[in-house]
N, C-alpha and C positions, 0 to 999 in steps of 0.2 A: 373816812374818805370824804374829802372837802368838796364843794362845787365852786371853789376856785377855776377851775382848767377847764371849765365845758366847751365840748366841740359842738357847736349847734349843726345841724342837719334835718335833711328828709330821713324818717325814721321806715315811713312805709307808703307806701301809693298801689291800690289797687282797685279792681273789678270787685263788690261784695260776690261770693259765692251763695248760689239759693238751694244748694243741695244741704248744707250745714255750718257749721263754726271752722273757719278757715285761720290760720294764725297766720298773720301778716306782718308780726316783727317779735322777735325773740332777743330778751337783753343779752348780750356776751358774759361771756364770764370773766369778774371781777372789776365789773362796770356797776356803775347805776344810768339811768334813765332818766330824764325829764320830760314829761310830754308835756307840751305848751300850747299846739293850737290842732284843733282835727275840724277836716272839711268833708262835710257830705256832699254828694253832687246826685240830683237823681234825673238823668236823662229822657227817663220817659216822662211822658204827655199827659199820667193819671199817678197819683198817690199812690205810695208804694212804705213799707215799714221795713225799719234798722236795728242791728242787736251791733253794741259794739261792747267790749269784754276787758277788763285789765286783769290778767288773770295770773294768780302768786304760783310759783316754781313748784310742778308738780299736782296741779287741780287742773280741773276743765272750767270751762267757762259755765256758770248760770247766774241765777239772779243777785246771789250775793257779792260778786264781783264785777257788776254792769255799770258801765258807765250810761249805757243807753239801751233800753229794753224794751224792745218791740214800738220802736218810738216813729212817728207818721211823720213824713215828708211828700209835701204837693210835688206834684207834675211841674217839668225843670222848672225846680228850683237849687238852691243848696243852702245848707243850715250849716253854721261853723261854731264850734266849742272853742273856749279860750279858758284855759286853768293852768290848773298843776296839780299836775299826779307825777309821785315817784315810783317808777319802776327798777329792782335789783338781778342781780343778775339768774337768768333762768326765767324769769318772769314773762309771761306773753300779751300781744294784743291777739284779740280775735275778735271777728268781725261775721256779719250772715245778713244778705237782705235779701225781701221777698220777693223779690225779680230780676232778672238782667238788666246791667244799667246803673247799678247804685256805686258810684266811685268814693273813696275813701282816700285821704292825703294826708299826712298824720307827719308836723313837725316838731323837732324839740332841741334836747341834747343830752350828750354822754359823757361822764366825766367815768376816768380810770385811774 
């Protein structure tokens, strides 16, 4: 499977959850994944910490599969990643930060 034909898109946009590891985008099946640029936003006024997860088809998210782990971001601000990771299909993001407040944007694209 070529990455000729990729449909660039929002992959995922949400609220971090501070109860646990929340997944916030799951590849399709018979897709791959490109993730290309992920935004943190953290709205509150004090420091707060992020777990973001690229996590292979059939595991849970921990340290060996972190893109971001337990990582500090000031009071509003927002920190933005720019790479490339490929995700196949089944594969997940998952995401956890330590307060209300912590937004995640997550764009790339999907080739089929």
């Amino acid at each position: 499977m070529a990455f000729q034909n990729v449909v660039g898109n929002k992959l995922a946009q949400a609220e971090m959850n501070t109860a646990g590891y929340e997944t916030i985008y799951t590849t399709p099946l018979l897709t791959r994944t490109y993730v290309k640029n992920i935004d943190i936003c953290n709205t509150n006024g004090s420091a707060q910490r992020f777990y973001i997860h690229l996590v292979p088809k059939g595991n849970s998210a921990n340290a060996g599969n972190s893109l971001f782990y337990n990582a500090p971001i000031n009071g509003n601000t927002t920190v933005q990643w720019t790479g490339s990771e490929i995700l196949t299909a089944g594969d997940t993001i998952q995401v956890q930060g330590s307060a209300a407040g912590i937004a995640v944007s997550i764009t790339g694209g999907e080739a089929t």
